[in-house]
C-alpha positions as a Python dict, from the first residue, in 0.01 Angstrom:
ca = {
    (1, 'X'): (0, 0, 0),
    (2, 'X'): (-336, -8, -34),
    (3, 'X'): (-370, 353, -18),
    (4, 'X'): (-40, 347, -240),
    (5, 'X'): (-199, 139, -500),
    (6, 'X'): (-524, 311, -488),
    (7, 'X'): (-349, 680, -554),
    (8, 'X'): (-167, 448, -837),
    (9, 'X'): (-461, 341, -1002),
    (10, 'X'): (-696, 624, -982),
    (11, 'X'): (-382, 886, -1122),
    (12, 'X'): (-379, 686, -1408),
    (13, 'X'): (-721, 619, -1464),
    (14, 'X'): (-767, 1024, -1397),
    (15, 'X'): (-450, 1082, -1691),
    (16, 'X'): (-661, 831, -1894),
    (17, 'X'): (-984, 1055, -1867),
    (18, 'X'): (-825, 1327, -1936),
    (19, 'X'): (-620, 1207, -2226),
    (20, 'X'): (-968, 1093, -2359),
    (21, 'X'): (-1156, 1367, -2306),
    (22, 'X'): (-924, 1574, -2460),
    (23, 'X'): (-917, 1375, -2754),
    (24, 'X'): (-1273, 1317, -2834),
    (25, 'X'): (-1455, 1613, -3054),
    (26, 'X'): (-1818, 1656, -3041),
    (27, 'X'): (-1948, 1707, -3420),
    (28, 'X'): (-2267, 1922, -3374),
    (29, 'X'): (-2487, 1896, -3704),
    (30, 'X'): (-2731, 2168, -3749),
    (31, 'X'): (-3082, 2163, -3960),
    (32, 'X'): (-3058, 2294, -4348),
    (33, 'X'): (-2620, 2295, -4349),
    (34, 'X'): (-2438, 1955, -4510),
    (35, 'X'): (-2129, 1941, -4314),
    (36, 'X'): (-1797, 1895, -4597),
    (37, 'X'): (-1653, 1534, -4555),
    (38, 'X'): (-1277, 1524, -4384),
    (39, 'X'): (-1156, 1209, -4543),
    (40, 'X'): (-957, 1220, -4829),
    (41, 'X'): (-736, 1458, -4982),
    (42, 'X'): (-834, 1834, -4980),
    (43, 'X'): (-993, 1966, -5267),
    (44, 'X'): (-856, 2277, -5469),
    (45, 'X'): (-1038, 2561, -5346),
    (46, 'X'): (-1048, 2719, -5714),
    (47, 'X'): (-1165, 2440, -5903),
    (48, 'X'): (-871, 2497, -6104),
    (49, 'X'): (-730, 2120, -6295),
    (50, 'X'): (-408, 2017, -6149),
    (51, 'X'): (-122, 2017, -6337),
    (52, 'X'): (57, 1684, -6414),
    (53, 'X'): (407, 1677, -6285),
    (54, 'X'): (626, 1737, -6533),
    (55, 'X'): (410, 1885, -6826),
    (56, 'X'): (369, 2206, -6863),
    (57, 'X'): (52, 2421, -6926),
    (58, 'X'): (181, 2572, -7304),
    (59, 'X'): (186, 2155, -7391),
    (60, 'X'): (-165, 2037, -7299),
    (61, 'X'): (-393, 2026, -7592),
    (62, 'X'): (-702, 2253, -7600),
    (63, 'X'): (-1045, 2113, -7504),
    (64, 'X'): (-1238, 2069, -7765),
    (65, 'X'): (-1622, 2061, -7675),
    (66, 'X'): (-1781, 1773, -7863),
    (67, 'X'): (-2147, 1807, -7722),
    (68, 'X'): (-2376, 1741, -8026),
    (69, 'X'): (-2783, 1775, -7952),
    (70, 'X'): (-2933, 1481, -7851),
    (71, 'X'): (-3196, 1387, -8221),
    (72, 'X'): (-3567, 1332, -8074),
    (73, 'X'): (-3708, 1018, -8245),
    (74, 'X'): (-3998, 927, -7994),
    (75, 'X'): (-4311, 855, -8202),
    (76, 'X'): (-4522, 1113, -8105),
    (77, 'X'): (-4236, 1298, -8303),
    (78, 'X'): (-4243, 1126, -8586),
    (79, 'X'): (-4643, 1097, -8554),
    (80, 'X'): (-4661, 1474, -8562),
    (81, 'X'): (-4406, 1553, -8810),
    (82, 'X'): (-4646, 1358, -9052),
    (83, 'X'): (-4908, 1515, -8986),
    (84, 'X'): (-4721, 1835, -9075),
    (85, 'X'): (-4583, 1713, -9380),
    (86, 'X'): (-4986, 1634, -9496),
    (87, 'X'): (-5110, 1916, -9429),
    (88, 'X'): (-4845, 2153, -9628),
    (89, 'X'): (-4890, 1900, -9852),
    (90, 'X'): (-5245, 2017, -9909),
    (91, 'X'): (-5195, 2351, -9898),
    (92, 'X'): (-4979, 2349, -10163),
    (93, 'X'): (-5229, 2114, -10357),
    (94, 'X'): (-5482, 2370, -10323),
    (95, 'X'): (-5284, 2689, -10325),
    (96, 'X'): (-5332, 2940, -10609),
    (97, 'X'): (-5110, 3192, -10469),
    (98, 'X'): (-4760, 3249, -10719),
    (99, 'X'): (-4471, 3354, -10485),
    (100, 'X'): (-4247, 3391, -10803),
    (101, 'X'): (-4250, 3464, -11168),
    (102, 'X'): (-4055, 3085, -11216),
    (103, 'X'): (-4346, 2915, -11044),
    (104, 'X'): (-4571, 2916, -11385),
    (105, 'X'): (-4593, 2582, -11499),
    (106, 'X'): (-4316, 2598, -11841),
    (107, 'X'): (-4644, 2608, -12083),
    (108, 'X'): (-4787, 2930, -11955),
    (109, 'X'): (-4446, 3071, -11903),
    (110, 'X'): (-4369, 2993, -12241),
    (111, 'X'): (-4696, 3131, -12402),
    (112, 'X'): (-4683, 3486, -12155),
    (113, 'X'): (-4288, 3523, -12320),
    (114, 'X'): (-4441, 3515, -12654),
    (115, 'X'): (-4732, 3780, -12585),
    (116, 'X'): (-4396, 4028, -12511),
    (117, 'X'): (-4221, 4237, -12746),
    (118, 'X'): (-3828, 4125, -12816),
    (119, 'X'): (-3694, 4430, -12624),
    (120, 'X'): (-3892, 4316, -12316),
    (121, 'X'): (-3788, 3941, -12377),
    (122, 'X'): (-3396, 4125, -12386),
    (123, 'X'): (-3436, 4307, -12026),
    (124, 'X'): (-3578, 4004, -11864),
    (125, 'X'): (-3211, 3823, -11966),
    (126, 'X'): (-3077, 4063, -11714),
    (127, 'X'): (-3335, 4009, -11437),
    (128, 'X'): (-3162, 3654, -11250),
    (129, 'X'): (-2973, 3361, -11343),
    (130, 'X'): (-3295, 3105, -11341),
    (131, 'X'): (-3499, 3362, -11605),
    (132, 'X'): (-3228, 3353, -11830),
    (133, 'X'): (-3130, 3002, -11883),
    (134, 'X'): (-3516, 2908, -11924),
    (135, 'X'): (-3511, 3192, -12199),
    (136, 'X'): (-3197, 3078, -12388),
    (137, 'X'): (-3317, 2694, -12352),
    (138, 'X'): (-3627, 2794, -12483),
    (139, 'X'): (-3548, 3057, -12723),
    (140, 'X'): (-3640, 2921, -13065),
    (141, 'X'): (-4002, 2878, -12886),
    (142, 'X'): (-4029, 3227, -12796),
    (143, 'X'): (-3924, 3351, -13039),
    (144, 'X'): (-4111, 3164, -13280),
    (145, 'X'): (-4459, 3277, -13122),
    (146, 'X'): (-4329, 3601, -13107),
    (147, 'X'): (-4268, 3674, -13467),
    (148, 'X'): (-4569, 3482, -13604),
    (149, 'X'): (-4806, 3723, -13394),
    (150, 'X'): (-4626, 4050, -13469),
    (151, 'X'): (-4362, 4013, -13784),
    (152, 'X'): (-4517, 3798, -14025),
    (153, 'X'): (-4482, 4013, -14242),
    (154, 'X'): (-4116, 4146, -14234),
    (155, 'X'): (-4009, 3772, -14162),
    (156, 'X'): (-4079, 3699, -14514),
    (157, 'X'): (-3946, 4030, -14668),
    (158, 'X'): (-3643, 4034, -14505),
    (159, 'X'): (-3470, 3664, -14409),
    (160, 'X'): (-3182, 3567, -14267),
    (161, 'X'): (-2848, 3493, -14487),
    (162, 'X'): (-2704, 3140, -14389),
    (163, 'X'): (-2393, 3056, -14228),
    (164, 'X'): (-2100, 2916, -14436),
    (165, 'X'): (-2051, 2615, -14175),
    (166, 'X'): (-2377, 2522, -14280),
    (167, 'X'): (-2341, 2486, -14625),
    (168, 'X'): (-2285, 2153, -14814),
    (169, 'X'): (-1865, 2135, -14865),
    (170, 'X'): (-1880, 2087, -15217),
    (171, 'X'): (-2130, 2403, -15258),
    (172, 'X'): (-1881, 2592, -15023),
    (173, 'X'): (-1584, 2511, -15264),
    (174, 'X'): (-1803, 2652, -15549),
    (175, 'X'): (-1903, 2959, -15356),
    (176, 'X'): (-1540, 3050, -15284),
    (177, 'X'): (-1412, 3041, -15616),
    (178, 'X'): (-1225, 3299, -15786),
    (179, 'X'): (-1442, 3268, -16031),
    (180, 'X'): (-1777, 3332, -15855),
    (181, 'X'): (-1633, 3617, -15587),
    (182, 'X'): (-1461, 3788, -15926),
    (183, 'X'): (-1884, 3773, -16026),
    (184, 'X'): (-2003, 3939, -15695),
    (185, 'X'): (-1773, 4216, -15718),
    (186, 'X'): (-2045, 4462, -15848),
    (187, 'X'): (-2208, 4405, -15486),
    (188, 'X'): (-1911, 4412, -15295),
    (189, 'X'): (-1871, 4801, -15389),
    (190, 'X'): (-1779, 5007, -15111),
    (191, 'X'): (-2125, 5097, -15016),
    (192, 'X'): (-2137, 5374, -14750),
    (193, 'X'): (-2447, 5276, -14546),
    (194, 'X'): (-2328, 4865, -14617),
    (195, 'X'): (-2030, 4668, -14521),
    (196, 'X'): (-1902, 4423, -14732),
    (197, 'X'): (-2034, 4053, -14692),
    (198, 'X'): (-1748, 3847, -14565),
    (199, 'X'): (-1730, 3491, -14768),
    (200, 'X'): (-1541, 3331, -14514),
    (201, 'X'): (-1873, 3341, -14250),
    (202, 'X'): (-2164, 3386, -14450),
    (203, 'X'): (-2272, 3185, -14800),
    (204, 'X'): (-2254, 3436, -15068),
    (205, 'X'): (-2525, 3325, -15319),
    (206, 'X'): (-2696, 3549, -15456),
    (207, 'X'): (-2997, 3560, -15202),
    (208, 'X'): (-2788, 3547, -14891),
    (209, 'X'): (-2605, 3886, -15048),
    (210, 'X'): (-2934, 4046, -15104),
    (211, 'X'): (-3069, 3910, -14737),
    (212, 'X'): (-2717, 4061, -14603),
    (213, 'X'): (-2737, 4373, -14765),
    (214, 'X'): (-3151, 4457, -14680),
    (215, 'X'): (-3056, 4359, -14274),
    (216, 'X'): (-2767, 4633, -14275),
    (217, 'X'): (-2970, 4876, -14438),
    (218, 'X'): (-3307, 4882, -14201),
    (219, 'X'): (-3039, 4873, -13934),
    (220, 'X'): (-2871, 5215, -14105),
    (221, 'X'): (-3185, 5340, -14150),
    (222, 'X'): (-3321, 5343, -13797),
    (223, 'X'): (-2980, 5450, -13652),
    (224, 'X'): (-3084, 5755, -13836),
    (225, 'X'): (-3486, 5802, -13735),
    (226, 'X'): (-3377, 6107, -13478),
    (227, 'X'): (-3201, 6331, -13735),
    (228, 'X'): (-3499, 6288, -13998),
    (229, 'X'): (-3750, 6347, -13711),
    (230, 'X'): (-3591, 6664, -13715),
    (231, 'X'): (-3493, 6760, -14032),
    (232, 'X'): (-3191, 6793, -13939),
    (233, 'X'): (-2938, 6667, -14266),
    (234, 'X'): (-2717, 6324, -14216),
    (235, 'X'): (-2386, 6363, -14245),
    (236, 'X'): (-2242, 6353, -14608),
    (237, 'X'): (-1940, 6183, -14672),
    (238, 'X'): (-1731, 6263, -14980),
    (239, 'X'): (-1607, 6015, -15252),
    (240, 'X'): (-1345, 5805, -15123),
    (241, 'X'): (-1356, 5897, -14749),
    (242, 'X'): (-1386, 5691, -14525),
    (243, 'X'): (-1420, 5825, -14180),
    (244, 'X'): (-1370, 5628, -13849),
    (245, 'X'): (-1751, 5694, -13733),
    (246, 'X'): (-1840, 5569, -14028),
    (247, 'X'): (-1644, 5220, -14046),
    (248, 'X'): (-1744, 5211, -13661),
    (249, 'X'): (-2132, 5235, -13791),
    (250, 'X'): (-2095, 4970, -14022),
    (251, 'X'): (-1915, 4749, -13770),
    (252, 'X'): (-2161, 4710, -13542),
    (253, 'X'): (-2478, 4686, -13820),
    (254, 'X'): (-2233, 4452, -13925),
    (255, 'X'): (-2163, 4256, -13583),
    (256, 'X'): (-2581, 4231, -13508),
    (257, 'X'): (-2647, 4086, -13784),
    (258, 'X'): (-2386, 3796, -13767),
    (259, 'X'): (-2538, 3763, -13432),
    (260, 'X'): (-2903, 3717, -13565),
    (261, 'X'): (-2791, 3474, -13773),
    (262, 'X'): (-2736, 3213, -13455),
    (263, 'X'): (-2998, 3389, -13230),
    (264, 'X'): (-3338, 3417, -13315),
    (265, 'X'): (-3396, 3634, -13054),
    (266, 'X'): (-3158, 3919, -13197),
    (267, 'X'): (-3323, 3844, -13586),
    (268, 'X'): (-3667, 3959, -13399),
    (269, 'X'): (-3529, 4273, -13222),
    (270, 'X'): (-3448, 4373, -13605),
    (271, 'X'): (-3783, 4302, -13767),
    (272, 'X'): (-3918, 4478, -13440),
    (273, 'X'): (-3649, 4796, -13516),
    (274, 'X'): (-3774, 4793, -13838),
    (275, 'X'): (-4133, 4814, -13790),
    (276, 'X'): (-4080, 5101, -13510),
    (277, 'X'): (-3951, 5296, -13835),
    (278, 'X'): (-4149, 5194, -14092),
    (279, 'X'): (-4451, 5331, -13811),
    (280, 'X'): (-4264, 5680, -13741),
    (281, 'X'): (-4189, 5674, -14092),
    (282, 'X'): (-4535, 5677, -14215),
    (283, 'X'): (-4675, 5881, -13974),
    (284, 'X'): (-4401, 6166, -14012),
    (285, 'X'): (-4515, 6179, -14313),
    (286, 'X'): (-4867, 6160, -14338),
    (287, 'X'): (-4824, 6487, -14165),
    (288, 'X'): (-4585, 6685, -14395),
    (289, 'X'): (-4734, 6882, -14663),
    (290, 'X'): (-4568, 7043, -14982),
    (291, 'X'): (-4551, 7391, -15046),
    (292, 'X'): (-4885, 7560, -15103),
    (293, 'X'): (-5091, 7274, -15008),
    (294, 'X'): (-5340, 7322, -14756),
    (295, 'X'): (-5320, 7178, -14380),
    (296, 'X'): (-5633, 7118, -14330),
    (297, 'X'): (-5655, 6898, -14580),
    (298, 'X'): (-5651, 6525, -14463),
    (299, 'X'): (-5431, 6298, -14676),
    (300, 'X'): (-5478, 5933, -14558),
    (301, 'X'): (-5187, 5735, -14450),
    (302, 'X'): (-4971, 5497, -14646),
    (303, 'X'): (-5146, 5133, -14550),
    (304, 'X'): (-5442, 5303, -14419),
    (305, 'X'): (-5243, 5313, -14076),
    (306, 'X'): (-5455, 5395, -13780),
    (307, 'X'): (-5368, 5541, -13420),
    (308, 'X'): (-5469, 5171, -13269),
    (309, 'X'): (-5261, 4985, -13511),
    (310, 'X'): (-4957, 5201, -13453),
    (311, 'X'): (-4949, 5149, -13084),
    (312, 'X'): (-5050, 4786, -13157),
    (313, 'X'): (-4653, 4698, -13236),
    (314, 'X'): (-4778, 4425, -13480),
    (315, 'X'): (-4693, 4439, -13843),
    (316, 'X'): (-5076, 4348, -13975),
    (317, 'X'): (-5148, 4671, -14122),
    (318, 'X'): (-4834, 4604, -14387),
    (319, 'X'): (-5108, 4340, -14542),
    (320, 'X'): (-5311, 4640, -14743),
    (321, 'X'): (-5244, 4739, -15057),
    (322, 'X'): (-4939, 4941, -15102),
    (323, 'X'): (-4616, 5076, -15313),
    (324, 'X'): (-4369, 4804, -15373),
    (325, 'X'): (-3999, 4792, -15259),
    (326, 'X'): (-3835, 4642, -15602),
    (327, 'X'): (-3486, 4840, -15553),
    (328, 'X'): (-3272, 4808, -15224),
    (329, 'X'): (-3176, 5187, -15110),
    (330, 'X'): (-2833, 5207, -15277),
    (331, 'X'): (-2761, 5587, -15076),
    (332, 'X'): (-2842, 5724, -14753),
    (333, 'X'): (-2968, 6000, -14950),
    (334, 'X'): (-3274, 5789, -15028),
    (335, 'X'): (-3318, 5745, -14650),
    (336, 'X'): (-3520, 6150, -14681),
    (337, 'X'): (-3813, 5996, -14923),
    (338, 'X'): (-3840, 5654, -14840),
    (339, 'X'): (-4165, 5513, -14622),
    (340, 'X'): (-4155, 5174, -14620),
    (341, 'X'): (-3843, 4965, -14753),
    (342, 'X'): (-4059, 4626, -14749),
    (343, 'X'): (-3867, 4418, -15056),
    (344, 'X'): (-3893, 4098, -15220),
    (345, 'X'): (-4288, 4068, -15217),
    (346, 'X'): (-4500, 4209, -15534),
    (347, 'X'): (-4883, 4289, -15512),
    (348, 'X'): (-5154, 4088, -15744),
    (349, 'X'): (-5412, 4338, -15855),
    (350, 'X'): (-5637, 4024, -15971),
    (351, 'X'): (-5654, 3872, -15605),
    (352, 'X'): (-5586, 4174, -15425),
    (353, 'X'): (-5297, 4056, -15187),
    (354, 'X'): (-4920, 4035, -15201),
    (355, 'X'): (-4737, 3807, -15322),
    (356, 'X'): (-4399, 3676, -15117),
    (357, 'X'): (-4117, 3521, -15262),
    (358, 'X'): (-4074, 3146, -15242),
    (359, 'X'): (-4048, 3055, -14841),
    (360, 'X'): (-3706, 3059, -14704),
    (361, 'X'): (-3452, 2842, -14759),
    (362, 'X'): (-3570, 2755, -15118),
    (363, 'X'): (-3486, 3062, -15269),
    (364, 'X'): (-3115, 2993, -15129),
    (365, 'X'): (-3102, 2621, -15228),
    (366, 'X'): (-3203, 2709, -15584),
    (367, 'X'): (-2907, 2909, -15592),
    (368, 'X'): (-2699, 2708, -15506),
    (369, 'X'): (-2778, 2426, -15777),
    (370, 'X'): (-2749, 2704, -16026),
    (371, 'X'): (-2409, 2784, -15925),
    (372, 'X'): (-2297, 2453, -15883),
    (373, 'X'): (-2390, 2388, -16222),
    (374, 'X'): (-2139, 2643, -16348),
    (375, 'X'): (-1882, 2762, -16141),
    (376, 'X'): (-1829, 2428, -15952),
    (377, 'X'): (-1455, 2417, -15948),
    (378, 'X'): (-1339, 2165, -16252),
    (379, 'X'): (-1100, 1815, -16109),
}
């Protein structure tokens, strides 16, 4: 029994050992590798999200990534954006460098604009959007200093004709009578170098007709410069023709001077138009000579005009003594002998300087008081 129970007791014990030993596992760790845990559930492999039972993929909204950059506001920051902000600052204080044409405080921008000539002033409308609303905001100033350092002179002999709108109402009845327009009908004759003042848009007393009528024709008259520069004839139109070219010519004398009358910028590209041909003019023919008369004889220039003052594009040298302009140029045949068409000014031998008109609008004013004073419409 005892042998019996000792075989019992050690088989078991032996099954026991076994059983243990074969269920024990020896983990070996080794230096440098971190083992993966067991416990838990087993990860996917590819990192790939699980899908929720019963969803599909096609149903899941897209990730949106909503990471935004963290904003810096230590104070060594703030300290040294400060410091930054000083010193440009300064430099800016003390800098005389111009990056851009717009950078000139308004005075000196203002008073460079008026050393220009009105064609240059015209091309820098075109050059950006900032250049040309300071020159349209400021365009009565410019041109203002403009024409009193180069046209004083042709400002006074040839003003502007006044808008209609601006006319007093009861003065605007008057001018619009049958009356009165029956009266202008000697000036509305179909002129061929001249259209037709329109009483509707422009006051038609007697010096705004004249004013009207002088503006087309230095207009007709330099559209013309190139074919007297070379003697080459302008077209003649018969008697009671009137050829498309022709109305098409008057149009757009026509159309620029409507527009000068609400631009001064436009009324100074005239007067400078005008003094370009009163300049070719004179110096064409300084150097013509009649038929037997000697070339080498030097016949001074109407005005005394020198070299200097002709490239000078200013209209001081109209100031000297000179032949009047009493009649407007009724023909473009007049255009061939004609040097200077400078009207309504008069020269005083006894102080030896012209004498201009009274100063615009006074002349116009007067005229109106003399019409209202007999062809105001009767009640």
């Amino acid at each position: 029994m005892a042998a019996g129970s000792e075989n019992e007791s050690t088989v078991p014990g032996t099954a026991r050992g076994d059983t243990q030993s074969n269920d024990d596992q020896v983990t070996i760790i080794f230096p440098g590798k971190r083992q993966p845990k067991t416990t838990g559930s087993k990860k996917n492999q590819n990192n790939t999200p699980s899908v929720i039972s019963g969803t599909s993929e096609s149903e899941l909204e897209p990730l949106i990534d909503t990471t935004a950059k963290l904003a810096l506001n230590s104070k060594k920051i703030l300290r040294l954006q400060r410091r930054a902000e000083k010193k440009e600052a300064r430099r800016k204080a003390h800098s005389h460098d111009i990056q851009s044409f717009l950078d000139l405080p308004p005075e000196l921008l203002l008073s460079v604009l008026g050393h220009l000539l009105p064609s240059d002033v015209c091309q820098l409308l075109t050059l950006n959007t900032s250049m040309r609303n300071f020159i349209l905001d400021n365009e009565s100033a410019i041109t203002e200093e403009i024409i009193r350092r180069r046209y004083w002179v042709l400002r006074q002999c040839f003003p502007l004709p006044v808008v209609l709108d601006l006319v007093p109402m009861s003065s605007q009845r008057t001018l619009l009578s049958q009356g009165w327009q029956d009266r202008l009908r000697i000036h509305k004759n179909p002129y061929q170098h001249i259209k037709p003042i329109d009483p509707t848009t422009v006051c038609t007393c007697m010096s705004c007709v004249l004013a009207w009528n002088n503006l087309c024709i230095i207009l007709d008259l330099a559209h013309w410069q190139t074919n007297l520069e070379h003697r080459e004839p302008i077209p003649n139109i018969p008697r009671g023709k009137t050829p498309q070219w022709n109305v098409d010519l008057l149009q757009q004398s026509a159309n620029i001077v409507t527009r000068a009358m609400k631009s001064p910028l436009t009324y100074a590209r005239i007067l400078q138009t005008h003094l370009e041909t009163t300049t070719r003019t004179i110096i064409r023919s300084g150097k013509w000579r009649k038929k037997g008369e000697k070339i080498t004889t030097l016949r001074p220039r109407l005005y005394h005009l020198t070299d200097a003052e002709a490239l000078s594009d200013t209209d001081a040298y109209l100031e000297r003594s000179g032949p009047p302009s009493y009649q407007p140029i009724f023909m473009r045949d007049n255009y061939y002998s004609v040097e200077a068409f400078l009207p309504n000014r008069k020269w005083d031998k006894d102080e030896q300087t012209w004498k201009y008109y009274s100063k615009w609008p006074k002349p116009h004013e007067n005229d109106l008081e003399w019409l209202s004073a007999r062809y105001s419409p009767r009640t």
